[in-house]
C-alpha positions as CSV (number, residue, x, y, z in Angstrom):
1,X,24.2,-29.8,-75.9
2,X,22.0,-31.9,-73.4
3,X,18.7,-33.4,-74.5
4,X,15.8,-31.9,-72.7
5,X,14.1,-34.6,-70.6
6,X,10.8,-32.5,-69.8
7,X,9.0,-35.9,-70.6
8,X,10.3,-37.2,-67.5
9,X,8.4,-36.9,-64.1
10,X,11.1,-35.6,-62.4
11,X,12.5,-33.3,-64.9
12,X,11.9,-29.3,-62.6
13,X,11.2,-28.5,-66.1
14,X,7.8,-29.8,-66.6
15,X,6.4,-28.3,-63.7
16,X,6.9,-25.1,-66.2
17,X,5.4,-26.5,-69.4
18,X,2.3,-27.7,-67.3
19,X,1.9,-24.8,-66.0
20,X,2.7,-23.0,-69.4
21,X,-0.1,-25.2,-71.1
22,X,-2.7,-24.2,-69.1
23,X,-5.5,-22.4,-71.7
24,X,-5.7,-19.3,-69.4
25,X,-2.4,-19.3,-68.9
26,X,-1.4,-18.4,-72.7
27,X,-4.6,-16.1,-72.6
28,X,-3.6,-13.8,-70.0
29,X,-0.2,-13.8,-71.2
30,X,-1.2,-13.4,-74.2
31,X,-3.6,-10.3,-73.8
32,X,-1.3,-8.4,-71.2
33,X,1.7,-8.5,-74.2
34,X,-0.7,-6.7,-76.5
35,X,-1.8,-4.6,-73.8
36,X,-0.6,-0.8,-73.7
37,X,0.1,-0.9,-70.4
38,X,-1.1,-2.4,-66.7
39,X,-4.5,-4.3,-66.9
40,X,-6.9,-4.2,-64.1
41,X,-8.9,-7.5,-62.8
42,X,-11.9,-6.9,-64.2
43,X,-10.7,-5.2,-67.9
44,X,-8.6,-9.1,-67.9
45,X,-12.2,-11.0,-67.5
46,X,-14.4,-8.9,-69.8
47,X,-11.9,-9.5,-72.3
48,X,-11.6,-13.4,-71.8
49,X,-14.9,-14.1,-72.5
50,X,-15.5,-17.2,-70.3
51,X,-12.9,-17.0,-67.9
52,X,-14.2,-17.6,-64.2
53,X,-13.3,-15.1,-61.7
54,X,-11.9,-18.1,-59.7
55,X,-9.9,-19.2,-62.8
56,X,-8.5,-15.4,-63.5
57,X,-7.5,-15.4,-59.5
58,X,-5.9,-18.6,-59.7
59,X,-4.5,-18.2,-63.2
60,X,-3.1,-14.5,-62.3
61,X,-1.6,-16.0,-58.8
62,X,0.1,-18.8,-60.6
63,X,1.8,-16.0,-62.7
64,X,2.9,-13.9,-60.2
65,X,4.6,-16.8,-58.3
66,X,6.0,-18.1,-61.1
67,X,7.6,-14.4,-61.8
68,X,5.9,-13.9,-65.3
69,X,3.3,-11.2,-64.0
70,X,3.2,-8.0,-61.5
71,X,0.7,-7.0,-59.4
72,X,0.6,-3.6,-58.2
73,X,-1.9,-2.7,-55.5
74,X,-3.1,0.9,-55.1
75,X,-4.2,2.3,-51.5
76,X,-7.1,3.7,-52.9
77,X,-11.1,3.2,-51.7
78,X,-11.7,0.2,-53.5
79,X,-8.4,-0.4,-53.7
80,X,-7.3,-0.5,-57.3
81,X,-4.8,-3.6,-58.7
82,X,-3.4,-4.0,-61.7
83,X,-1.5,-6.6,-63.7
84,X,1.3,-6.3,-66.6
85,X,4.2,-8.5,-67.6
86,X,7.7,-8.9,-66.3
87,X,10.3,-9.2,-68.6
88,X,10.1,-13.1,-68.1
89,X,6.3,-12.7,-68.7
90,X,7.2,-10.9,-72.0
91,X,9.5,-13.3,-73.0
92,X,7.1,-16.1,-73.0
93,X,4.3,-13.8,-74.1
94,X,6.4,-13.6,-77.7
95,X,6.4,-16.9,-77.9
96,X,2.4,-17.6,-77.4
97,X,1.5,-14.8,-79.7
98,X,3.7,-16.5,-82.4
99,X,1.6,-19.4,-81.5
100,X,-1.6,-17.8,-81.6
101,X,-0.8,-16.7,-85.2
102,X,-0.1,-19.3,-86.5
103,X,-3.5,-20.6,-85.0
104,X,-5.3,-17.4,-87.1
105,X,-3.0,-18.8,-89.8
106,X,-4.2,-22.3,-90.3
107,X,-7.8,-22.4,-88.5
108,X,-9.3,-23.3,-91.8
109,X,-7.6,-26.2,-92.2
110,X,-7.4,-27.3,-88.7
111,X,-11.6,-27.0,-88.7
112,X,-11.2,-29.1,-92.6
113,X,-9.4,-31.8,-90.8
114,X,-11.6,-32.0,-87.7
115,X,-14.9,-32.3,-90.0
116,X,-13.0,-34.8,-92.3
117,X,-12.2,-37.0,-89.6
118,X,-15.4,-36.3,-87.9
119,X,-17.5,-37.1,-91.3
120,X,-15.6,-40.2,-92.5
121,X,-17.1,-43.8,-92.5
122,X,-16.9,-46.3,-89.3
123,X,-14.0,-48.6,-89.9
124,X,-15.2,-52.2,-90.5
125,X,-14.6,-54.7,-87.5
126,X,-11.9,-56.6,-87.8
127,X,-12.3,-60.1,-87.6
């Protein structure tokens, strides 16, 4: 089996784990995989509480060119567009909610760590 050189520059696939390690990236994914069904623009934003409207355009546009989302425009007065997953996009979206329980999972002692660290004493100059 080959090594995976993401790390390098010029490996194609780290253009894919940049764009994979975006925040709003694994939160749209995220919350269209626990969805029921397509997702209009503005459901997406209420739900992802301080989320731009520029950042949810350019986040959902990212996903569609990358083939992870669908969007499905309606010829209606507004016209009405919705979003869901492909089956790439669900792939992936697996993936980050495994990752976002194990977040739920060990918060507590991620936010123990941080105030531990944050809270210990200076260390002494060295000389």
């Amino acid at each position: 089996m080959d090594t995976v050189q993401s790390y390098l520059r010029a490996c194609p696939a780290r253009t894919v784990l940049d764009a994979l390690a975006n925040k709003w990236t694994l939160l749209v994914l995220s919350f269209l995989r626990r969805s029921d069904g397509p997702v209009r623009f503005n459901e997406l934003r209420r739900q992802l509480e301080g989320i731009t409207q520029k950042s949810l355009t350019q986040t959902l546009r990212a996903l569609e060119r990358d083939g992870l989302v669908d969007r499905a425009v309606y010829p209606t007065v507004p016209p009405r567009v919705e979003y869901s997953l492909t089956a790439l996009g669900t792939q992936v979206g697996d993936m980050f909610n495994v990752l976002g329980e194990w977040a739920e999972e060990h918060v507590g002692e991620i936010l123990a760590a941080r105030e531990a660290f944050d809270n210990r004493p200076a260390p002494e100059p060295v000389r």
